[in-house]
C-alpha positions as CSV (number, residue, x, y, z in Angstrom):
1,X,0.0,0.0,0.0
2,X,2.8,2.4,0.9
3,X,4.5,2.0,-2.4
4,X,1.4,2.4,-4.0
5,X,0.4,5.7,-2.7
6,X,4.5,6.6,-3.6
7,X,3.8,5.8,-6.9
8,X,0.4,7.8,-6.8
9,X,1.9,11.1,-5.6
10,X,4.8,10.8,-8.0
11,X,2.7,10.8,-11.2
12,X,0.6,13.4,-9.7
13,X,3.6,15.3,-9.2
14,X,4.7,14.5,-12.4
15,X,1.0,15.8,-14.2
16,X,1.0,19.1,-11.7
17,X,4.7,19.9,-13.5
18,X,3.7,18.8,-16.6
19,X,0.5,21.4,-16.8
20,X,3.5,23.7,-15.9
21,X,5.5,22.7,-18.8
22,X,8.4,21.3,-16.7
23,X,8.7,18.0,-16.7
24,X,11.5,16.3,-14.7
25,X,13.5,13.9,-16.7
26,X,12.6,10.3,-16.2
27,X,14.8,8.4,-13.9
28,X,17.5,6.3,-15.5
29,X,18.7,3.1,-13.9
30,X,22.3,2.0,-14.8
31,X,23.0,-1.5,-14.3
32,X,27.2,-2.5,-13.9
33,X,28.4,-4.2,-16.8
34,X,30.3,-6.5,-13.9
35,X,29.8,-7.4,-10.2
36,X,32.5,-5.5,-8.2
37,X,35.5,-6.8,-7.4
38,X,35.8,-8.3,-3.3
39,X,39.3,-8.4,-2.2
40,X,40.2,-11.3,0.7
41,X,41.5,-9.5,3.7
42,X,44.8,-11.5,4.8
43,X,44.5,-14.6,7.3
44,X,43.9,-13.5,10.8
45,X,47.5,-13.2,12.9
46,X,49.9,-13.3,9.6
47,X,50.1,-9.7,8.7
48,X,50.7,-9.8,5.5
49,X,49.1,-8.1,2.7
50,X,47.8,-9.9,0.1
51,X,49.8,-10.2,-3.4
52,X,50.0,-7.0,-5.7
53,X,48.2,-4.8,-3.1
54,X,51.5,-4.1,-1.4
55,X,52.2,-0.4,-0.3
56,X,55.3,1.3,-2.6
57,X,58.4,1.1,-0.3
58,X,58.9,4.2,1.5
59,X,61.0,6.9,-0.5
60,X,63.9,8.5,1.7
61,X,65.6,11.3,0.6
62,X,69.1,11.9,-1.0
63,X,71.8,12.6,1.6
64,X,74.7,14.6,0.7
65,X,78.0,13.4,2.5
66,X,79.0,15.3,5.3
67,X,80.9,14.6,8.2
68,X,78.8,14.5,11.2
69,X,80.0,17.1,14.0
70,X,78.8,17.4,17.5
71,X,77.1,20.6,18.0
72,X,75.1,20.1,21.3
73,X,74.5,17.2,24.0
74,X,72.1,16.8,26.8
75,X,73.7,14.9,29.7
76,X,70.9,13.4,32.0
77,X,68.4,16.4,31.4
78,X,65.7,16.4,33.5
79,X,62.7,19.1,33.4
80,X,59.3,19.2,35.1
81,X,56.6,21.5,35.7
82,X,55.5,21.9,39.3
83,X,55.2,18.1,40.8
84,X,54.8,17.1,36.9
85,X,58.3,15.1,35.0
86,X,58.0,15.7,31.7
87,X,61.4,14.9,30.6
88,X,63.3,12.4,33.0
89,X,67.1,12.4,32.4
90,X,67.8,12.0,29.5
91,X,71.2,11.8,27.2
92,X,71.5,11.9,23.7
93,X,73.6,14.1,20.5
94,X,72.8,16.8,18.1
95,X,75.4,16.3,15.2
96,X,76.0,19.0,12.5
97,X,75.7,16.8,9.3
98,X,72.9,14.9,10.7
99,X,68.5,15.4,11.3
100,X,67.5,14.1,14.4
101,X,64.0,13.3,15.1
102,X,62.0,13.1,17.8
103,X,59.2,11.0,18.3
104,X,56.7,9.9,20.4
105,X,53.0,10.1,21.5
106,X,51.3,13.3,22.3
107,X,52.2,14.5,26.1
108,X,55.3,12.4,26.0
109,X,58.3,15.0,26.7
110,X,59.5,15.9,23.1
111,X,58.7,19.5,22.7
112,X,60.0,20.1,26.1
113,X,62.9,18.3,25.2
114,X,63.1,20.4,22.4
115,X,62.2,23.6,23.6
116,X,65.1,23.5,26.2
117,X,67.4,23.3,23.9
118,X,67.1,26.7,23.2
119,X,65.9,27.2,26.6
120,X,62.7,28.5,26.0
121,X,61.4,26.4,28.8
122,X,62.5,28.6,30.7
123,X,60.0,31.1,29.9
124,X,57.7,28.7,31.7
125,X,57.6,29.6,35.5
126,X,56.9,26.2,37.1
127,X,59.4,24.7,34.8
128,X,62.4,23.1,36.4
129,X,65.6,22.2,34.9
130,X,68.0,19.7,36.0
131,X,71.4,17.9,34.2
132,X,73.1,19.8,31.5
133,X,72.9,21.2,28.0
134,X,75.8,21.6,26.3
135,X,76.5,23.4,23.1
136,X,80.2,23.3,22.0
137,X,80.9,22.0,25.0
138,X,79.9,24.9,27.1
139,X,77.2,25.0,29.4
140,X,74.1,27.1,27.6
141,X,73.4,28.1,30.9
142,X,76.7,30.2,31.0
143,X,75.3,32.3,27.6
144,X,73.1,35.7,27.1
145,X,70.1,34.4,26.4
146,X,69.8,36.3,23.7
147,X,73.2,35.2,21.9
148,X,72.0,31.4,22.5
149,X,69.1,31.7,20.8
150,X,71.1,33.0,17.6
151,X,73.1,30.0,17.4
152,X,70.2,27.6,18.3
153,X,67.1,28.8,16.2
154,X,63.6,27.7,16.1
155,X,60.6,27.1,14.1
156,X,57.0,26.3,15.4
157,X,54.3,24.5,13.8
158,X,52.9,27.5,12.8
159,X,54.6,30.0,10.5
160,X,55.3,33.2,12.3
161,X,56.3,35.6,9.2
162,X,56.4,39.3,10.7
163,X,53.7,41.7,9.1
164,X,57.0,43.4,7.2
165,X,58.2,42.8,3.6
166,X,59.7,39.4,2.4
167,X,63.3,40.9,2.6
168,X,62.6,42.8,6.1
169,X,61.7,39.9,7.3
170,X,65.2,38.0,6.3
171,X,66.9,41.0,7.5
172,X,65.2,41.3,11.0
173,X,67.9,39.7,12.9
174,X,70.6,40.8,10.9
175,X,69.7,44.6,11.8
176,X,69.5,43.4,15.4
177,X,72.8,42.0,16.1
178,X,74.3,45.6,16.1
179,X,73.7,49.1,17.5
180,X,74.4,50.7,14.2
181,X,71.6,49.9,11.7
182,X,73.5,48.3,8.5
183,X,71.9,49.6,4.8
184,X,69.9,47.7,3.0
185,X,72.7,47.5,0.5
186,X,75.1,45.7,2.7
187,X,72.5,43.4,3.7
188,X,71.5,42.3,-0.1
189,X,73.7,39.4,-0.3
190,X,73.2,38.0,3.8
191,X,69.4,38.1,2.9
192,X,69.7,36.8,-0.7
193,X,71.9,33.5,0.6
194,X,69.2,32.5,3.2
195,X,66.7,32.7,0.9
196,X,68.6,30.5,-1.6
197,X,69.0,28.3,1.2
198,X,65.6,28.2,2.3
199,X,65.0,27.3,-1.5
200,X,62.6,30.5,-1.6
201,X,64.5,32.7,-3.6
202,X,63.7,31.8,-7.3
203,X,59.9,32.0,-5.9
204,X,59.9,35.5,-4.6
205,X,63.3,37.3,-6.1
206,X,61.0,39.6,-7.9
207,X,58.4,40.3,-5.0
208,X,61.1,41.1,-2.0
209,X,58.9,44.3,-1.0
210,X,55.7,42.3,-1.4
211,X,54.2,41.3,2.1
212,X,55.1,38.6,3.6
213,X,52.0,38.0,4.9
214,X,50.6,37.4,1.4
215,X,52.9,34.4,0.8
216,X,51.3,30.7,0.7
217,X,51.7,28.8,3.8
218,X,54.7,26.6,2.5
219,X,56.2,29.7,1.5
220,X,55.8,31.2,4.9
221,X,57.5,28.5,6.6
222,X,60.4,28.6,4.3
223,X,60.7,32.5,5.0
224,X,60.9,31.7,8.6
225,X,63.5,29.3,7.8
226,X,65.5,31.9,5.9
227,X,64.7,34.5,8.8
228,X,66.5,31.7,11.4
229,X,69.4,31.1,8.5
230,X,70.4,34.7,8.0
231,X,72.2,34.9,11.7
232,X,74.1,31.7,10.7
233,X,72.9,29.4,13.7
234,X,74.7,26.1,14.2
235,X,71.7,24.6,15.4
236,X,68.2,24.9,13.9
237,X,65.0,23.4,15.9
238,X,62.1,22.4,14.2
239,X,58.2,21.8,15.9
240,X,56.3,20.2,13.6
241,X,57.1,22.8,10.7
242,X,54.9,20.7,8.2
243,X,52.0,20.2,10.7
244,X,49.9,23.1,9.2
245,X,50.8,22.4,5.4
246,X,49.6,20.5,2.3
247,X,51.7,17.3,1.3
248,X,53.1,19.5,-1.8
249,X,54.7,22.1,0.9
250,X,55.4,19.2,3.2
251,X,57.6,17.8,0.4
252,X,59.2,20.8,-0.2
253,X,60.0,21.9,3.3
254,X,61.4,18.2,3.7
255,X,63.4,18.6,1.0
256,X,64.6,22.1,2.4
257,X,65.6,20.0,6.0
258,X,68.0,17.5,4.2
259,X,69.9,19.8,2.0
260,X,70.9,21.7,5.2
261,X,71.9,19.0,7.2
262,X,75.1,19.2,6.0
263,X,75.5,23.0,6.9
264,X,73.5,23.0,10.4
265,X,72.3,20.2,12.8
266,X,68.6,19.6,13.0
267,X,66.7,18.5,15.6
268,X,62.6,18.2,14.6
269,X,59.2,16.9,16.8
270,X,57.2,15.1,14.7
271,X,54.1,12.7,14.6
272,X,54.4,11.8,10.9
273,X,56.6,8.3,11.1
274,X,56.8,8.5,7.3
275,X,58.6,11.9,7.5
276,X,60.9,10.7,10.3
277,X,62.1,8.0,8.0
278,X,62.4,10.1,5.0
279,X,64.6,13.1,6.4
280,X,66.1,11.8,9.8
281,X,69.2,10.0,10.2
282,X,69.2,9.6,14.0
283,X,65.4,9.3,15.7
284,X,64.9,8.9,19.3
285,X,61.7,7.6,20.8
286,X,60.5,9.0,24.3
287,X,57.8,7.8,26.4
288,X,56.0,9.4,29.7
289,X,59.5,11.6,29.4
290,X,61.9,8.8,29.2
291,X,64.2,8.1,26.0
292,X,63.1,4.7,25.3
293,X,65.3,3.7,22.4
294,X,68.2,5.8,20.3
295,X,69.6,4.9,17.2
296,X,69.9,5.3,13.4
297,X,66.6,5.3,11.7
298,X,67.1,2.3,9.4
299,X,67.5,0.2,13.0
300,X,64.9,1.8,15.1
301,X,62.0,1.6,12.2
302,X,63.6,-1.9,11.2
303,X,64.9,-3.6,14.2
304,X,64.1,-1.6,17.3
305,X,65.7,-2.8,20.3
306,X,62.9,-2.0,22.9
307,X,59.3,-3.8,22.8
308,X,58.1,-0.3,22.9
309,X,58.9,1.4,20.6
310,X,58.1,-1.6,18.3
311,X,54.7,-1.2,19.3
312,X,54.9,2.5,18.8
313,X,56.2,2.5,14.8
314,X,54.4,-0.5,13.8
315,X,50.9,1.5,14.7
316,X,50.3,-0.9,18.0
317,X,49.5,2.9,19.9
318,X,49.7,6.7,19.8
């Protein structure tokens, strides 16, 4: 009865629009030429995907050679906020010539880590510091605050261009450094290198007094990059700088990360496993603020040592 009446109001539907002279086309049913294809999920407990449905083996990036050169160490750092541990001793390198990645669940201890480095954390007033930093082999304790952060830079997830012009921007620290303001001539070719390092230049050569504000995300992040270059750090920290971008920006920015390795050491936080195995060389794995495992990336993705982080890069949590 109900499918009657459907049909009923339909072709009375049908004859009010058709007085009106707008009758809706008919209704077209399109039967498949074939019945759709079921693939057979893999026997339970074997893991293994079935044959020509394989995922592409993941593509790392070119390294050049460099010699890797120690830049900073952490020796048993320990930091916590109020009654809270968020990073409980822990020891590990930062090499020149090398990306280091850190990696872990959220809440785990890795931005603190990182942000100590520089000692930002510090800007935190429960935050606690224990052990040491070294950078050099000098205690960053014993430099101006101001001076450290020169030689140990720092990008966040999100871009942080300054509402000035492309090449104001570049210049900021350079007119900084110094009591005398240096002209915009003399500071041509420092901008014009970080920008070819930040592989921006060719993008924006001809829009330098255009607002940096006005430039795509990716481009943005690179800018910042350039910005951190100009003052010639020797260590450059990285939060999740691809967080915020699409995966053409992400590719670009990765690419930006391994052709400076070999000029600055880089330490990034990430949650993107694939991007830790395409740009790091070293990757350590905290958990609850303890360094689990340490290692190169091709034996802590491959062969980890610790039952832990094998659950953590094989997907088991996080």
């Amino acid at each position: 009865m109900d499918s009657l009446r459907d049909e009923r109001g339909m072709d009375a539907s049908r004859t009010l629009l058709a007085g009106a002279g707008q009758l809706p086309p008919p209704v077209r049913r399109i039967a498949p030429a074939a019945p759709p294809t079921i693939v057979t999920p893999p026997p339970n407990g074997n893991g293994r995907v079935p044959a020509g449905l394989a995922a592409p083996a993941l593509k790392r990036l070119p390294r050049p050679d460099a010699p890797a050169i120690e830049r900073m160490r952490t020796e048993a750092l320990t930091i916590a906020y109020g009654e809270k541990l968020a990073v409980n001793a822990v020891s590990l390198e930062v090499r020149q010539g090398e990306v280091l990645a850190l990696i872990g669940p959220s809440g785990c201890g890795k931005t603190t880590l990182l942000r100590s480095l520089n000692r930002l954390v510090d800007l935190t007033p429960t935050a606690v510091r224990g052990g040491r930093i070294l950078l050099d082999g000098e205690d960053v304790d014993g430099f101006d605050v101001t001076h450290l952060r020169r030689r140990v830079g720092m990008l966040f997830q999100q871009p942080n261009p300054f509402p000035m012009s492309i090449f104001d921007n570049v210049a900021y620290g350079l007119r900084e450094r110094g009591s005398k303001k240096p002209s915009r001539r003399a500071l041509e070719p420092a901008v014009t290198e970080a920008l070819h390092r930040a592989g921006l230049f060719e993008e924006v050569k001809d829009n330098l007094e255009h607002p940096a504000l006005a430039l795509s995300g990716g481009q943005q992040q690179r800018l910042c990059i350039a910005r951190s270059l100009a003052v010639r750090p020797e260590v450059l920290l990285l939060d999740e700088p691809c967080s915020a971008l699409d995966p053409i920006s992400t590719a670009t920015i990765e690419e930006t990360i391994v052709a400076l390795r070999s000029e600055v050491a880089i330490v990034i936080v990430t949650h993107n496993l694939q991007q830790a195995q395409r740009v790091a060389d070293h990757v350590a794995f905290m958990y609850l603020g303890d360094l689990i495992e340490y290692g190169e990336v091709e034996q802590v993705f491959s062969a980890p040592l610790a039952e832990r982080t094998r659950e953590y890069v094989s997907g088991g949590f996080g």
